[in-house]
N, C-alpha and C positions, 0 to 999 in steps of 0.2 A: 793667806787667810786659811785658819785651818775650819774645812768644811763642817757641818752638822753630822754625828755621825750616830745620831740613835740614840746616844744614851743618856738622854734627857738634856736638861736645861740647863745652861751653862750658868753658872755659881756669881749670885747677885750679891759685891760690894759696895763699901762707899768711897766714892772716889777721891782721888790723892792729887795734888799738883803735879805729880809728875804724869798721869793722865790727861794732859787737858790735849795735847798734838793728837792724840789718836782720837780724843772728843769730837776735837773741830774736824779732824778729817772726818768721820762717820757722818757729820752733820752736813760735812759739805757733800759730801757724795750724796746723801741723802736731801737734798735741797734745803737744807733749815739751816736759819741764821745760827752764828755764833756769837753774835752782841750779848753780851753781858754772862758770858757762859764762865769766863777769866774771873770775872769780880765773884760769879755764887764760889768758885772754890777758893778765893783768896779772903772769902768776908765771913760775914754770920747772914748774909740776906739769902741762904738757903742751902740745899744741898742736893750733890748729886752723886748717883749709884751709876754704877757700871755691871755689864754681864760680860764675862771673859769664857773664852774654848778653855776646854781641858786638853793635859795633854802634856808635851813635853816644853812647849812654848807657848803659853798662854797669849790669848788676843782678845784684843775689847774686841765684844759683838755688838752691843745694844748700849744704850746710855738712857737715862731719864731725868727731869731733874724736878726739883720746887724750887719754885723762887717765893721770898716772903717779902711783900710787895706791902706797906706800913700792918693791917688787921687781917690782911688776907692773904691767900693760896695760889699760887699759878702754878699747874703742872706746864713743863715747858720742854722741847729739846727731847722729846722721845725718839730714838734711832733705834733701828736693825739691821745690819748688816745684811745681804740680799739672799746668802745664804744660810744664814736663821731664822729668819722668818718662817712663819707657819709652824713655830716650834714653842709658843707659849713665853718668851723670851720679852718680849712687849710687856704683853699680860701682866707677868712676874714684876718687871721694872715699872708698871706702872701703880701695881698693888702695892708695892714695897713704898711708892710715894704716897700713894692712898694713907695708909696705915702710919707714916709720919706726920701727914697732915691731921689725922683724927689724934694722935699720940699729942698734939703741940695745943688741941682746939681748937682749930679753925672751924667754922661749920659748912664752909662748902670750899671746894679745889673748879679753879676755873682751868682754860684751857683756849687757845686758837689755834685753830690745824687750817693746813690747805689740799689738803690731801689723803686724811680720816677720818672725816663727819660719819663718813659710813660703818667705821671701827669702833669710837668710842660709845656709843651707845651700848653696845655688846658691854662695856664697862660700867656702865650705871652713866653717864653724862650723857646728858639731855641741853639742846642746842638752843640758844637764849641769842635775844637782839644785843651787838656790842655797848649800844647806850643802856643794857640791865647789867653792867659789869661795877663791880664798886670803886671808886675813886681809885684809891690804890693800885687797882688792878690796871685801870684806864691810863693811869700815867706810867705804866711800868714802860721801859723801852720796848719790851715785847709786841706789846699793843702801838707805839707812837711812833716806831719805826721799824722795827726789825720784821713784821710779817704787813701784809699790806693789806688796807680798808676792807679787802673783797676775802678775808681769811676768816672760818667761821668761829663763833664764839661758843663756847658748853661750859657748862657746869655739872658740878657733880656735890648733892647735899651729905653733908657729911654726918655720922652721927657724934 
């Protein structure tokens, strides 16, 4: 893995099928499901971006994704690599979803994390009871299986 090396933030794509090994490996390291991560890049039910080092051999560092879940938005599957972090690399991948979701009209981007209730706010998401989530959202596999009961629910109003 090529280290962070100062000079800025590594160069946010959208990602290809031939990215999905180094997805689910990021995710798995990262403790996040990869249920349904295969279907957003083989379908139209959303899309995900990738942050890759520069350099002579580029590497996924971070991933983000949206899934579009029948009316509505789930940001899903944000990873960083452990040695990008703290480098605005998040941020970048999560704004780059933000800004797809406002681009399509969705009026809000949901989200369940188990492990950055205390980050996303810093983003504009504001943390809501799972039963305030819209149908859509509630039956996505994200919500039904893939992260569990006890994972917190936010939203973010979009404009």
């Amino acid at each position: 893995m090529t280290a962070f090396t100062g000079a800025g933030v590594a160069p946010i794509r959208r990602a290809t099928s031939k990215d999905l090994p180094a997805i689910e490996q990021l995710l798995t390291q990262s403790g996040l499901p990869t249920d349904g991560v295969a279907e957003i890049l083989r379908t139209e039910s959303g899309e995900l971006f990738v942050a890759e080092s520069t350099g002579d051999e580029p590497q996924l560092v971070g991933v983000a994704g949206l899934e579009i879940c029948s009316d509505d938005a789930l940001l899903r599957s944000v990873a960083v690599h452990p040695e990008w972090r703290k480098h605005g690399v998040a941020r970048d991948l999560v704004q780059r979803i933000v800004d797809l979701a406002e681009s399509r009209g969705f009026p809000a981007l949901y989200l369940l994390t188990m492990t950055a209730e205390r980050y996303f706010p810093r983003l504009g998401f504001a943390r809501i009871e799972r039963t305030a989530v819209p149908k859509g959202i509630a039956e996505s596999v994200e919500f039904t299986s893939a992260c569990p009961a006890s994972a917190t629910a936010m939203v973010k109003a979009l404009s």
